[in-house]
mmJSON file of the N, C-alpha and C atoms, coordinates in Angstrom:
{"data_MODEL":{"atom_site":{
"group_PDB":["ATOM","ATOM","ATOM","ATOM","ATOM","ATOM","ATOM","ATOM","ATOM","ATOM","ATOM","ATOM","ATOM","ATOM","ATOM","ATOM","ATOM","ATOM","ATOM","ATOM","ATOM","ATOM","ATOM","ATOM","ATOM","ATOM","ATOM","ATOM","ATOM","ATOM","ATOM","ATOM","ATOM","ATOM","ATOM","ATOM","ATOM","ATOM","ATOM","ATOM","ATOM","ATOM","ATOM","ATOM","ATOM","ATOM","ATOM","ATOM","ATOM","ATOM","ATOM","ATOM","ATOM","ATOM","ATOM","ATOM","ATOM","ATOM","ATOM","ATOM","ATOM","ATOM","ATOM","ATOM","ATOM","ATOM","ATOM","ATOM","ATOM","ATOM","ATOM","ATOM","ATOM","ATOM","ATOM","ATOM","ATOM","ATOM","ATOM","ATOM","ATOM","ATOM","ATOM","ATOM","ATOM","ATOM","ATOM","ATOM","ATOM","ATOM","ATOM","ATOM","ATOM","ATOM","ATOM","ATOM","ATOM","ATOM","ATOM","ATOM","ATOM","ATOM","ATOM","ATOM","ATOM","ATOM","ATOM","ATOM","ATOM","ATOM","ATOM","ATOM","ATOM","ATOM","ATOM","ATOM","ATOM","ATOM","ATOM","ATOM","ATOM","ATOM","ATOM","ATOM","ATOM","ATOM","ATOM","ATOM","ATOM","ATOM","ATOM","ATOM","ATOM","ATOM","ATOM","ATOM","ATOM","ATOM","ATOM","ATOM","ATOM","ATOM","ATOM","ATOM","ATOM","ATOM","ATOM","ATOM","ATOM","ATOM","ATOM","ATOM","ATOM","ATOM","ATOM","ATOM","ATOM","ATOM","ATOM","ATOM","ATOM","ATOM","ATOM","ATOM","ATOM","ATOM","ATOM","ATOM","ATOM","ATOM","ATOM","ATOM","ATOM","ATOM","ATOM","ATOM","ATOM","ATOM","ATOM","ATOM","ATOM","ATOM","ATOM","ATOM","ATOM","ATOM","ATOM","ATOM","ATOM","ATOM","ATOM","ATOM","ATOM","ATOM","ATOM","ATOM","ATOM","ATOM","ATOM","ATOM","ATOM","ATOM","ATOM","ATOM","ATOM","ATOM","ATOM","ATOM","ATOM","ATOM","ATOM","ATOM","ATOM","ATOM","ATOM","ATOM","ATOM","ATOM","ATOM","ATOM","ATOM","ATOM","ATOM","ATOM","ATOM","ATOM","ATOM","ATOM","ATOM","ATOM","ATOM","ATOM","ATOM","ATOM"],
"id":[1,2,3,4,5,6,7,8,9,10,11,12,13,14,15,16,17,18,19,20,21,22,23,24,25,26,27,28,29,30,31,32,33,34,35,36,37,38,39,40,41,42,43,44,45,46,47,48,49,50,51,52,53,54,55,56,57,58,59,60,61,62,63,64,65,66,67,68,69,70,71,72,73,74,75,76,77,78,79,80,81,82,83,84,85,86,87,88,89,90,91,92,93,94,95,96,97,98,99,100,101,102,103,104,105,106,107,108,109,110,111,112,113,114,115,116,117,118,119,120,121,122,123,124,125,126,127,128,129,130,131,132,133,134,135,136,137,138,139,140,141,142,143,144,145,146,147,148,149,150,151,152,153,154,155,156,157,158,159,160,161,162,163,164,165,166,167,168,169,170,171,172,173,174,175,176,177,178,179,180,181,182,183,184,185,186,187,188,189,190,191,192,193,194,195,196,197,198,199,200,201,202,203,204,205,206,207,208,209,210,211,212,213,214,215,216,217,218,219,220,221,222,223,224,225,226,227,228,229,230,231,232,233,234],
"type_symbol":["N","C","C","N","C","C","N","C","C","N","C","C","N","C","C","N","C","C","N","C","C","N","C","C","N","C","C","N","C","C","N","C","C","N","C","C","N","C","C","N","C","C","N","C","C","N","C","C","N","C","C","N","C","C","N","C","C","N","C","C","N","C","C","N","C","C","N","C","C","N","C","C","N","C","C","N","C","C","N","C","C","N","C","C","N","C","C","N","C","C","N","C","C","N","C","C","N","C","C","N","C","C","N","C","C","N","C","C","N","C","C","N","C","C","N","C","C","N","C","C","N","C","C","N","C","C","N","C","C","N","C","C","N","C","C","N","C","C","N","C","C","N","C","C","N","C","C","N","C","C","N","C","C","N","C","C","N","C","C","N","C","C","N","C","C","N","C","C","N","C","C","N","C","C","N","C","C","N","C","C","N","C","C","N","C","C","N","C","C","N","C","C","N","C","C","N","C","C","N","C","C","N","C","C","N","C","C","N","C","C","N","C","C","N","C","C","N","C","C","N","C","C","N","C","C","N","C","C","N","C","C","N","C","C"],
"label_atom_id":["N","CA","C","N","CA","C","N","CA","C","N","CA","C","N","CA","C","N","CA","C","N","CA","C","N","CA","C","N","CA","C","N","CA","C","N","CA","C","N","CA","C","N","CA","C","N","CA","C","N","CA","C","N","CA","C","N","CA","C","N","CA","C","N","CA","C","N","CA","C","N","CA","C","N","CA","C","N","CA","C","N","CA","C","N","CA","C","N","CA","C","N","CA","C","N","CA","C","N","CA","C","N","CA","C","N","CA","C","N","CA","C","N","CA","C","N","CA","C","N","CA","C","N","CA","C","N","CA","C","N","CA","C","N","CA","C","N","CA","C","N","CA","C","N","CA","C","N","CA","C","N","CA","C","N","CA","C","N","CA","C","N","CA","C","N","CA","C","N","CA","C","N","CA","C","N","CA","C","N","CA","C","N","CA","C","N","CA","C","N","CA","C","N","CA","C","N","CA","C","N","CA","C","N","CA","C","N","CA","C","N","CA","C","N","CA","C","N","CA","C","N","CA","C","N","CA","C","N","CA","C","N","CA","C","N","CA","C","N","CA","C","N","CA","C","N","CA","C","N","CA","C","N","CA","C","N","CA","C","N","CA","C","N","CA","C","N","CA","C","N","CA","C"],
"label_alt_id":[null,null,null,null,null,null,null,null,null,null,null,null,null,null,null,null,null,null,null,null,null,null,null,null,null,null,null,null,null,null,null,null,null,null,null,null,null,null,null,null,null,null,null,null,null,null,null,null,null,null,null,null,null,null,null,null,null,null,null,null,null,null,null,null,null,null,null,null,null,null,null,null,null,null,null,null,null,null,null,null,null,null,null,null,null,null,null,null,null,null,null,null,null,null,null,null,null,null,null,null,null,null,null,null,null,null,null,null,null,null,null,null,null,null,null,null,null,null,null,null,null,null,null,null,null,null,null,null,null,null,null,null,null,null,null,null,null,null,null,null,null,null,null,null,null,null,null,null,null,null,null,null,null,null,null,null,null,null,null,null,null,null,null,null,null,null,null,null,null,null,null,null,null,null,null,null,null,null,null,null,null,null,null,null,null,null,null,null,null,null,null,null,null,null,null,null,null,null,null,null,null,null,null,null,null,null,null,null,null,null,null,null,null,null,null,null,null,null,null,null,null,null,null,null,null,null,null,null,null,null,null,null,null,null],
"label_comp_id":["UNK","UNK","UNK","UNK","UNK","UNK","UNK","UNK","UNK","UNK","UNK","UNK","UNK","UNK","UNK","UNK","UNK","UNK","UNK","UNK","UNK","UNK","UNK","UNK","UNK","UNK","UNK","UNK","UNK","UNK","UNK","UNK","UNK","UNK","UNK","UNK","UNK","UNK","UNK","UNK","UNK","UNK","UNK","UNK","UNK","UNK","UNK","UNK","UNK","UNK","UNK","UNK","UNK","UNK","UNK","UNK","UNK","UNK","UNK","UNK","UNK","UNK","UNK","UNK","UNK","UNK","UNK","UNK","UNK","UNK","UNK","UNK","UNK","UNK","UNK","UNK","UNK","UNK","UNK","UNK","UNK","UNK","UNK","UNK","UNK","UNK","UNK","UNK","UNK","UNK","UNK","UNK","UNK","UNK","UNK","UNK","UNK","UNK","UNK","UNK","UNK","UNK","UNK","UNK","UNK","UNK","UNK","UNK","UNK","UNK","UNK","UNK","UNK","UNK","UNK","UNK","UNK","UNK","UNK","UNK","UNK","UNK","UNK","UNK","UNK","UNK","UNK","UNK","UNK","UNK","UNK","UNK","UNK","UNK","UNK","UNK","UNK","UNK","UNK","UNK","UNK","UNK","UNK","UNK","UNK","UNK","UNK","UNK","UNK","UNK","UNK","UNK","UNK","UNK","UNK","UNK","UNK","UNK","UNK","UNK","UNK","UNK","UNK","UNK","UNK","UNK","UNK","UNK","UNK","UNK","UNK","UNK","UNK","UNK","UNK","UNK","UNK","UNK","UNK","UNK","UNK","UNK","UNK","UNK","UNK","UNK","UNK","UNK","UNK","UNK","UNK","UNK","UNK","UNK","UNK","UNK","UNK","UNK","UNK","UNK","UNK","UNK","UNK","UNK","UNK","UNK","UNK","UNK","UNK","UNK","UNK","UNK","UNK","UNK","UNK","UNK","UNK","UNK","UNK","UNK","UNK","UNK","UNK","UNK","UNK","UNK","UNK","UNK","UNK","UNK","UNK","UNK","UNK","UNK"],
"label_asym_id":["A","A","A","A","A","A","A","A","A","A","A","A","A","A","A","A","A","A","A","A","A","A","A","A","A","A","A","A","A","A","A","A","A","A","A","A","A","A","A","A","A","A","A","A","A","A","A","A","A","A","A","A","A","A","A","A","A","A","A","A","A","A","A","A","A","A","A","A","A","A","A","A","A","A","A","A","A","A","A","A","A","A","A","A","A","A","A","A","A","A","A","A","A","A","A","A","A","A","A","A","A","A","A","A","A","A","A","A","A","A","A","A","A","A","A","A","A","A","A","A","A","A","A","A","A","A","A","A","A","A","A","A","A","A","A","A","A","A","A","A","A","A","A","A","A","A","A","A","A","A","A","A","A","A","A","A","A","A","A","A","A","A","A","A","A","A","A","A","A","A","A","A","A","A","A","A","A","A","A","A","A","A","A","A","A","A","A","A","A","A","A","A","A","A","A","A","A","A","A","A","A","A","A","A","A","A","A","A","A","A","A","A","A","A","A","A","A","A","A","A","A","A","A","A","A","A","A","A","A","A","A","A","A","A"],
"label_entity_id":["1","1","1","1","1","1","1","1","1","1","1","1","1","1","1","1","1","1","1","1","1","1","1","1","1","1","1","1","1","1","1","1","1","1","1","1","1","1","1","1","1","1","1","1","1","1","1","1","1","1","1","1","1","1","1","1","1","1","1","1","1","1","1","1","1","1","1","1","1","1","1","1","1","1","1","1","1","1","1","1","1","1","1","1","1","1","1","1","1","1","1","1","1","1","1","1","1","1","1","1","1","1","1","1","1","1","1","1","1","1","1","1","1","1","1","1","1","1","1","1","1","1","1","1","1","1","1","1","1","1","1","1","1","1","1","1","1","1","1","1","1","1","1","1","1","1","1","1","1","1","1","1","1","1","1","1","1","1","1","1","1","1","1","1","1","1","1","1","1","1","1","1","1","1","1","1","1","1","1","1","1","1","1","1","1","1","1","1","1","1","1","1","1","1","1","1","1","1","1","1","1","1","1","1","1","1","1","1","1","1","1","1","1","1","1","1","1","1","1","1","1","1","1","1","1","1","1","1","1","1","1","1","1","1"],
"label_seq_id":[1,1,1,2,2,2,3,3,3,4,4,4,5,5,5,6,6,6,7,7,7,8,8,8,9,9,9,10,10,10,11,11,11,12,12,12,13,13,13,14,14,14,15,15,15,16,16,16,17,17,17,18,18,18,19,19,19,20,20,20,21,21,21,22,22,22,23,23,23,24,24,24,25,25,25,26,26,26,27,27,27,28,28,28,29,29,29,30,30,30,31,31,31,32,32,32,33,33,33,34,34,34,35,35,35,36,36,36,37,37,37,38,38,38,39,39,39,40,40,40,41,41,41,42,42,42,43,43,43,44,44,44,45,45,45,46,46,46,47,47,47,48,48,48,49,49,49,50,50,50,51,51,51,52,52,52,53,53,53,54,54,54,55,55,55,56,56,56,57,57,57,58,58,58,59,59,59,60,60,60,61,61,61,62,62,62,63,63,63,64,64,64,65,65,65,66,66,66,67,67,67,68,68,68,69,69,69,70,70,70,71,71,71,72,72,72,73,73,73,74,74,74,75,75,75,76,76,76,77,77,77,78,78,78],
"pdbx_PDB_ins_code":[null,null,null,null,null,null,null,null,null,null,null,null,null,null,null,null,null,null,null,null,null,null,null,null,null,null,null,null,null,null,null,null,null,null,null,null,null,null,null,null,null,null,null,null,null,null,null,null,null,null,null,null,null,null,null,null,null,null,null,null,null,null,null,null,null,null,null,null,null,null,null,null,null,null,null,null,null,null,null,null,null,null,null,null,null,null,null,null,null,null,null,null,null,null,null,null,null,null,null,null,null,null,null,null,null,null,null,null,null,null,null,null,null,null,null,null,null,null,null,null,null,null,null,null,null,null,null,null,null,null,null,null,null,null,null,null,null,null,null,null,null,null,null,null,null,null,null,null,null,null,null,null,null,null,null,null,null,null,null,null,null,null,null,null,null,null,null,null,null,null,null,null,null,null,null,null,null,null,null,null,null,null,null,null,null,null,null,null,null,null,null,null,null,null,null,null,null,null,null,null,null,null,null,null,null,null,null,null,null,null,null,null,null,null,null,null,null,null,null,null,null,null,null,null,null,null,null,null,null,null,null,null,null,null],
"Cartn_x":[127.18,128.139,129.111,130.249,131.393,131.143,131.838,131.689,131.869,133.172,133.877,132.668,132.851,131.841,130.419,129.796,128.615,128.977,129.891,130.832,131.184,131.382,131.747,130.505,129.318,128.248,127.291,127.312,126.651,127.692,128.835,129.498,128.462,129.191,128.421,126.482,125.863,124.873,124.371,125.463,125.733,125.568,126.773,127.184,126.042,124.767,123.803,123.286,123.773,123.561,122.26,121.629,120.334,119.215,119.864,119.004,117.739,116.563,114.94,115.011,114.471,114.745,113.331,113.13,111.391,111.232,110.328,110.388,111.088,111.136,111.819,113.78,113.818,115.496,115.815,114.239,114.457,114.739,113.562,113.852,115.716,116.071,117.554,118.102,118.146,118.885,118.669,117.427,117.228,117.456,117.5,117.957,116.607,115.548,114.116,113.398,112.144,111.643,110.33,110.031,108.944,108.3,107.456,106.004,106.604,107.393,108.142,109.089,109.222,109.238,107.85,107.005,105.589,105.585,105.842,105.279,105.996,107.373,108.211,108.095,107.357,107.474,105.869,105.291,103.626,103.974,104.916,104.867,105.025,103.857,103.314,105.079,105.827,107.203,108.193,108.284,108.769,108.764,109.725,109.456,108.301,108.358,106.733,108.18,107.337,108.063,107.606,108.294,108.208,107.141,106.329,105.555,105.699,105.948,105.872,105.089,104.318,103.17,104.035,103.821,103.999,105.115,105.462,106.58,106.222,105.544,104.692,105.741,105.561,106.529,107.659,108.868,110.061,110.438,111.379,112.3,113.532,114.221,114.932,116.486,117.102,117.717,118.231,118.925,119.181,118.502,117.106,116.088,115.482,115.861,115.399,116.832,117.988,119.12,119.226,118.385,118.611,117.688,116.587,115.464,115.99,116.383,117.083,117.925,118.791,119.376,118.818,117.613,117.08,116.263,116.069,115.238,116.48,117.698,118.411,117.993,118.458,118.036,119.944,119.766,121.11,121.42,122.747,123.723,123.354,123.079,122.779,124.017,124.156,125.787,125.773,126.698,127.21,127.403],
"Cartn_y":[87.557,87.176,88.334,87.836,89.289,89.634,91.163,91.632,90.883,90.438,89.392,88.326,87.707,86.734,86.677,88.227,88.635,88.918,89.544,90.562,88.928,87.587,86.512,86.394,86.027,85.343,86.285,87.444,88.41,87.974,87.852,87.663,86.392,85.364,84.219,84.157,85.079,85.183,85.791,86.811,87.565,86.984,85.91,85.122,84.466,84.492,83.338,84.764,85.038,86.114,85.588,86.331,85.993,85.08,84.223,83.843,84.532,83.744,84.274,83.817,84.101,83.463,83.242,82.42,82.364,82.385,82.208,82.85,81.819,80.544,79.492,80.671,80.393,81.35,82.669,83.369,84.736,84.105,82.962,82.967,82.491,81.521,81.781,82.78,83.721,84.836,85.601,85.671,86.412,85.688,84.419,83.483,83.189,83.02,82.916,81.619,81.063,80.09,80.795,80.079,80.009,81.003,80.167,81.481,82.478,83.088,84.328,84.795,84.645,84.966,84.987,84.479,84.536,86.354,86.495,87.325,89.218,88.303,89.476,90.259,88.706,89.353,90.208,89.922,90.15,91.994,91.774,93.585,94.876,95.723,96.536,97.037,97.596,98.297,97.109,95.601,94.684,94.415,94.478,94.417,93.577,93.703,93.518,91.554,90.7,89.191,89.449,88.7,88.2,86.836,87.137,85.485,85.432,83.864,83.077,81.911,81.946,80.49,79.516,78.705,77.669,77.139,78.701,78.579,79.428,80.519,81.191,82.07,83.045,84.377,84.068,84.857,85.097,86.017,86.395,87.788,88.219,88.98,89.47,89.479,88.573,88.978,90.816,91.482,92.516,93.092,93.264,93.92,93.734,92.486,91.856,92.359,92.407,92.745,94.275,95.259,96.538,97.042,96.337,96.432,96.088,95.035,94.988,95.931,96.323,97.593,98.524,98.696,100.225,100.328,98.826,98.222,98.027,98.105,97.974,99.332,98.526,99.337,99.671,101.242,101.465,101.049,100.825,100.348,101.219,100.992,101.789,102.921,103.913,103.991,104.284,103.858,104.15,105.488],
"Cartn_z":[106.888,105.872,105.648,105.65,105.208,103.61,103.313,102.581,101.265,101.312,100.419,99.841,100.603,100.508,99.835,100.003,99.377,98.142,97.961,96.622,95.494,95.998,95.325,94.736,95.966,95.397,94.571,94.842,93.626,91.9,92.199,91.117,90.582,91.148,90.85,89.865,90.703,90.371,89.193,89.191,87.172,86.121,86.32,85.473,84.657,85.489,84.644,83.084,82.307,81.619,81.05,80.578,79.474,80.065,81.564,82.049,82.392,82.823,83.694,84.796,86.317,87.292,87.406,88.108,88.656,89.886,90.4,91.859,92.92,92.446,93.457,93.139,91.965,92.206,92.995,92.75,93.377,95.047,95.093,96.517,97.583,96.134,96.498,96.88,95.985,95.576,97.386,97.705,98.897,99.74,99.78,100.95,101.605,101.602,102.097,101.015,101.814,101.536,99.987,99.333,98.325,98.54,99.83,100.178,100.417,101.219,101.296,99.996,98.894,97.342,97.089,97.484,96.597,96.726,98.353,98.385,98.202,98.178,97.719,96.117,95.071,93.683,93.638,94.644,94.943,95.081,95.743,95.787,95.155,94.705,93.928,93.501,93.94,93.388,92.761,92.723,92.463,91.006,90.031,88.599,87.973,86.806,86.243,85.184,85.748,85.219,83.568,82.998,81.273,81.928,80.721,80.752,79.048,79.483,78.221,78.086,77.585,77.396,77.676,78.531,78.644,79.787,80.208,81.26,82.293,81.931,83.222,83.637,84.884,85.111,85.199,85.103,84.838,85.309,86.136,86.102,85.598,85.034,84.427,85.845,85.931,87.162,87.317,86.573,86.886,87.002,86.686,87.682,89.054,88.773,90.639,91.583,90.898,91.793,92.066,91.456,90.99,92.194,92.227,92.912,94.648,94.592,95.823,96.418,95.832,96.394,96.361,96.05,96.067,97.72,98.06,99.109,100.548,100.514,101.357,102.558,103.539,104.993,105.029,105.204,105.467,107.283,106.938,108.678,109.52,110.417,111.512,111.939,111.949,112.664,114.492,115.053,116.308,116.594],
"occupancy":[1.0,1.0,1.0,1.0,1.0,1.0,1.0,1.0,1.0,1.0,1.0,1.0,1.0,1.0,1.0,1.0,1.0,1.0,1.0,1.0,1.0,1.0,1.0,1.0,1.0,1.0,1.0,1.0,1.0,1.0,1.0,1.0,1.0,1.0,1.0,1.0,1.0,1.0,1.0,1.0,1.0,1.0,1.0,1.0,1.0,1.0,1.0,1.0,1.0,1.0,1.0,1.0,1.0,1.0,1.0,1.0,1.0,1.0,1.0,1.0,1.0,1.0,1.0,1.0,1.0,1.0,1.0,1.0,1.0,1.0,1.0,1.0,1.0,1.0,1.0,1.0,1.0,1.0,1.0,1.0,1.0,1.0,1.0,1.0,1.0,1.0,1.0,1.0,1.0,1.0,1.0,1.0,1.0,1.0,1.0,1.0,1.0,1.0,1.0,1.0,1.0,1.0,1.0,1.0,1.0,1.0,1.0,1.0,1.0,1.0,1.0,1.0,1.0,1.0,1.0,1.0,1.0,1.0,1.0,1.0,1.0,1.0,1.0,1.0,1.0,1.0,1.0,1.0,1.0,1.0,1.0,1.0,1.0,1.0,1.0,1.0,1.0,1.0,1.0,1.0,1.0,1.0,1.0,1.0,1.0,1.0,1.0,1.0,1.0,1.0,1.0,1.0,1.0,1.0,1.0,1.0,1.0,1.0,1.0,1.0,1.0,1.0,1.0,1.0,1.0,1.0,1.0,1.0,1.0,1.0,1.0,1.0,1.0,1.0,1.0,1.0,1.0,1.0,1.0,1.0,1.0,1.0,1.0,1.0,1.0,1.0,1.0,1.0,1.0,1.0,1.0,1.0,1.0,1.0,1.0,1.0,1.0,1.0,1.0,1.0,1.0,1.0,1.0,1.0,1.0,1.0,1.0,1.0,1.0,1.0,1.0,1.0,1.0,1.0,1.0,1.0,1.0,1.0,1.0,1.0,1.0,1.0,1.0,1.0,1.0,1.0,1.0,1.0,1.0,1.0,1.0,1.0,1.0,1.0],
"B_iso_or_equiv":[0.0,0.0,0.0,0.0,0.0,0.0,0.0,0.0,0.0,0.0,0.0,0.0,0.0,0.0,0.0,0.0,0.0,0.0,0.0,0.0,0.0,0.0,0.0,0.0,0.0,0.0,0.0,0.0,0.0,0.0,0.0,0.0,0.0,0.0,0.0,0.0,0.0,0.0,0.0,0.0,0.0,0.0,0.0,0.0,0.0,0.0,0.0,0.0,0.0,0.0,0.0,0.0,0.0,0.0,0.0,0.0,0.0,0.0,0.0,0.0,0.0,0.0,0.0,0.0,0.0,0.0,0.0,0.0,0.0,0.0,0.0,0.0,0.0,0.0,0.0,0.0,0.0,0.0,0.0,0.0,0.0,0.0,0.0,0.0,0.0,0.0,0.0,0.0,0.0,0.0,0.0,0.0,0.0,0.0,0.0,0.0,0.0,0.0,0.0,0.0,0.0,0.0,0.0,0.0,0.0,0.0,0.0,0.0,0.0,0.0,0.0,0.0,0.0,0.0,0.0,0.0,0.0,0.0,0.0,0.0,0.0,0.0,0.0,0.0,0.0,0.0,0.0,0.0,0.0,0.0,0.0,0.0,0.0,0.0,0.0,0.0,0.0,0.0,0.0,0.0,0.0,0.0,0.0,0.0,0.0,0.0,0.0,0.0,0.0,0.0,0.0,0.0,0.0,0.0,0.0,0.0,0.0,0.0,0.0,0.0,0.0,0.0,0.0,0.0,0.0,0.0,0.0,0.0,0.0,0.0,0.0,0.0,0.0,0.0,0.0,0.0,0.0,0.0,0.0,0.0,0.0,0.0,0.0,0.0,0.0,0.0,0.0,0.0,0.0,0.0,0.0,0.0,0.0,0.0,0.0,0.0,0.0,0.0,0.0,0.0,0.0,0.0,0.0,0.0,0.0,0.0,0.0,0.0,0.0,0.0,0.0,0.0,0.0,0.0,0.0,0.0,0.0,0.0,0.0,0.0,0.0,0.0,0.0,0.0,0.0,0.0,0.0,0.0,0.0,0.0,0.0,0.0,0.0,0.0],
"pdbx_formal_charge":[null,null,null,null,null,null,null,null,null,null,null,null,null,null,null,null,null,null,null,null,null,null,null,null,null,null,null,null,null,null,null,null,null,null,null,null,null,null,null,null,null,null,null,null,null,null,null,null,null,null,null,null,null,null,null,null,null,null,null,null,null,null,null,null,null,null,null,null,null,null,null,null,null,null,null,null,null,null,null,null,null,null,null,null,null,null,null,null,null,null,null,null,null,null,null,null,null,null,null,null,null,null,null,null,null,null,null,null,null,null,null,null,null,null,null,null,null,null,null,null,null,null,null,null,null,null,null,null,null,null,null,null,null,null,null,null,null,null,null,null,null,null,null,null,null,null,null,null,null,null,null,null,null,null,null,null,null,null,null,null,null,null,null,null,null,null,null,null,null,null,null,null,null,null,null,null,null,null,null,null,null,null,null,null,null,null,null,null,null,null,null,null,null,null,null,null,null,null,null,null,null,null,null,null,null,null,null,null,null,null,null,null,null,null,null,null,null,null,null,null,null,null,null,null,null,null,null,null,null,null,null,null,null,null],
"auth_seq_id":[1,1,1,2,2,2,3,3,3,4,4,4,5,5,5,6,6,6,7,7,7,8,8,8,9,9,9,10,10,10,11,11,11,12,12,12,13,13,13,14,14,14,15,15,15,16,16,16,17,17,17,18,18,18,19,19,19,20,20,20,21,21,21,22,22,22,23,23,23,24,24,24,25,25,25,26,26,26,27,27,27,28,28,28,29,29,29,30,30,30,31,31,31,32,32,32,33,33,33,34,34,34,35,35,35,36,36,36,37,37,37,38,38,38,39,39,39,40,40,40,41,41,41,42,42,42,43,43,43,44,44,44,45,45,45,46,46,46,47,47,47,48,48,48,49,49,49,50,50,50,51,51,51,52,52,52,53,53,53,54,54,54,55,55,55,56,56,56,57,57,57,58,58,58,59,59,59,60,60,60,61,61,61,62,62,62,63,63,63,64,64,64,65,65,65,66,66,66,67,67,67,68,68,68,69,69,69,70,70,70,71,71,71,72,72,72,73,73,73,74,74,74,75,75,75,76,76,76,77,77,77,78,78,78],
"auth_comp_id":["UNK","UNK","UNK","UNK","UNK","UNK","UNK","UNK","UNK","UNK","UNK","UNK","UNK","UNK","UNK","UNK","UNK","UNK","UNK","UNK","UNK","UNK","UNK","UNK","UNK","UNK","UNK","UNK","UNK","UNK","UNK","UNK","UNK","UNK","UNK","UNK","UNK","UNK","UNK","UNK","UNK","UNK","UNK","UNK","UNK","UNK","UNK","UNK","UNK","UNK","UNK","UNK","UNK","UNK","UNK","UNK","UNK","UNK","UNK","UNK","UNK","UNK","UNK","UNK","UNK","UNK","UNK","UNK","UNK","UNK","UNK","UNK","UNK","UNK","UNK","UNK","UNK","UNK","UNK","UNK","UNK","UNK","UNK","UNK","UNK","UNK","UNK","UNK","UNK","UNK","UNK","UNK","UNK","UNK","UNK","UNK","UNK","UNK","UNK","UNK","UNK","UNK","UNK","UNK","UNK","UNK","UNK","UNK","UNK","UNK","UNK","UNK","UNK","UNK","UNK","UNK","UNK","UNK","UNK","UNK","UNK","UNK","UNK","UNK","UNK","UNK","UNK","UNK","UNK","UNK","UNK","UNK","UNK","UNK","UNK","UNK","UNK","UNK","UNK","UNK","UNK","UNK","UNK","UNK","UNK","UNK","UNK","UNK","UNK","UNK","UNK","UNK","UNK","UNK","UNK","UNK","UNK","UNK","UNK","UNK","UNK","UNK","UNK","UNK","UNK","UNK","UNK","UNK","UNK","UNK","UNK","UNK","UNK","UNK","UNK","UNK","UNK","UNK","UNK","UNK","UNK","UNK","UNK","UNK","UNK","UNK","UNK","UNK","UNK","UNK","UNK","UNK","UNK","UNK","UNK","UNK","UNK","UNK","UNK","UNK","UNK","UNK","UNK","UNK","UNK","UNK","UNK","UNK","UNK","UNK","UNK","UNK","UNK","UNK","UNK","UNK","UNK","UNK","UNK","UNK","UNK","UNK","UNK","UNK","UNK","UNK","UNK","UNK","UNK","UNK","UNK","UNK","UNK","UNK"],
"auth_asym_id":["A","A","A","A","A","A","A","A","A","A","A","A","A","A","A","A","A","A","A","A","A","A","A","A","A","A","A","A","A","A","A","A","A","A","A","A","A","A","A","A","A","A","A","A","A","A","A","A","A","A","A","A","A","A","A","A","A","A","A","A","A","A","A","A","A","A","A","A","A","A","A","A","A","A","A","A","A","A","A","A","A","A","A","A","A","A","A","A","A","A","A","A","A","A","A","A","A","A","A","A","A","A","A","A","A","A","A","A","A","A","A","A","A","A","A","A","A","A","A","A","A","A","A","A","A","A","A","A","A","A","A","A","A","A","A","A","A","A","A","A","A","A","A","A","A","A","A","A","A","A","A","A","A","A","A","A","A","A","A","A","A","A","A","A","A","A","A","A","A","A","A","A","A","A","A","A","A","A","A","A","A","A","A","A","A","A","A","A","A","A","A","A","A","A","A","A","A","A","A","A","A","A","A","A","A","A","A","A","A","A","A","A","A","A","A","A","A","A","A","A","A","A","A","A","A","A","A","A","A","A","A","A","A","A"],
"auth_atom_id":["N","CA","C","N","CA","C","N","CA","C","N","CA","C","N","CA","C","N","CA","C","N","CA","C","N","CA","C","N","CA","C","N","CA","C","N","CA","C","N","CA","C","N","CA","C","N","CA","C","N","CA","C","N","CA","C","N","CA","C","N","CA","C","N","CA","C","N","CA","C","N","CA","C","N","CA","C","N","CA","C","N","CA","C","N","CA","C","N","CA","C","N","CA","C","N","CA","C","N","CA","C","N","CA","C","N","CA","C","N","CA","C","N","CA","C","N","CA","C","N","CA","C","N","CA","C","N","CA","C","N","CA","C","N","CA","C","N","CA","C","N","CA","C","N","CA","C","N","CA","C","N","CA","C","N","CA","C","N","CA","C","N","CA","C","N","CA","C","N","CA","C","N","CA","C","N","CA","C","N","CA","C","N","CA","C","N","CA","C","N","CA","C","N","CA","C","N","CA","C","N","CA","C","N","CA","C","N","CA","C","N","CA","C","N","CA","C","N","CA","C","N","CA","C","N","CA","C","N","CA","C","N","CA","C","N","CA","C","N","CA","C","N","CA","C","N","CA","C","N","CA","C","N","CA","C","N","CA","C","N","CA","C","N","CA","C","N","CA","C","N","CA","C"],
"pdbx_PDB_model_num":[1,1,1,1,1,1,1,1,1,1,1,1,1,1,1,1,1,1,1,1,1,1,1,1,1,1,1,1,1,1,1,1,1,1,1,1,1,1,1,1,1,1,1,1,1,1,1,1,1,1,1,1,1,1,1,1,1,1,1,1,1,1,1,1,1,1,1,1,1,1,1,1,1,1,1,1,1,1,1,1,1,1,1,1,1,1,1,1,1,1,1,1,1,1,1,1,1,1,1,1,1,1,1,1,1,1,1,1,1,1,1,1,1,1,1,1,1,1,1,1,1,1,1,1,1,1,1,1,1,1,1,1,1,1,1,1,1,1,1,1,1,1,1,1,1,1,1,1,1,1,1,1,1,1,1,1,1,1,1,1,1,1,1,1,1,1,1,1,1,1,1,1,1,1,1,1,1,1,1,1,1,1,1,1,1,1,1,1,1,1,1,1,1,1,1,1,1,1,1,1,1,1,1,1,1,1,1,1,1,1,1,1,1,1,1,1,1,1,1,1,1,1,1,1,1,1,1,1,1,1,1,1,1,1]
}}}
């Protein structure tokens, strides 16, 4: 995906303010299926979710986005 294009849909993804994501959204967000979110929020450095009776884990998106970039593989250079 070009730069642009990523730079829109992070916008996009801001926007939900005050929202919780759960792990079906995280798995949007990364572009990967369920079980592969199961196992991304599974991982010991991966923020700690809000639970709320009756709705079960939650993530805070700007911690899941914060977290992601800390996890980026830099570009290789030539």
């Amino acid at each position: 995906m070009s730069d642009t294009l990523n730079e829109i849909l992070e916008e996009l993804r801001s926007q939900r303010v005050g929202s919780l994501w759960s792990t079906a959204e995280i798995g949007v967000y990364f572009g990967v299926k369920s079980k592969t979110a199961c196992g991304i929020v599974a991982d010991p450095s991966f923020p700690d979710p809000v639970t709320a009776p009756g709705v079960g884990r939650r993530w805070l998106p700007d911690e899941v986005r914060a977290w992601a970039k800390r996890h980026r593989k830099p570009k290789r250079r030539a």
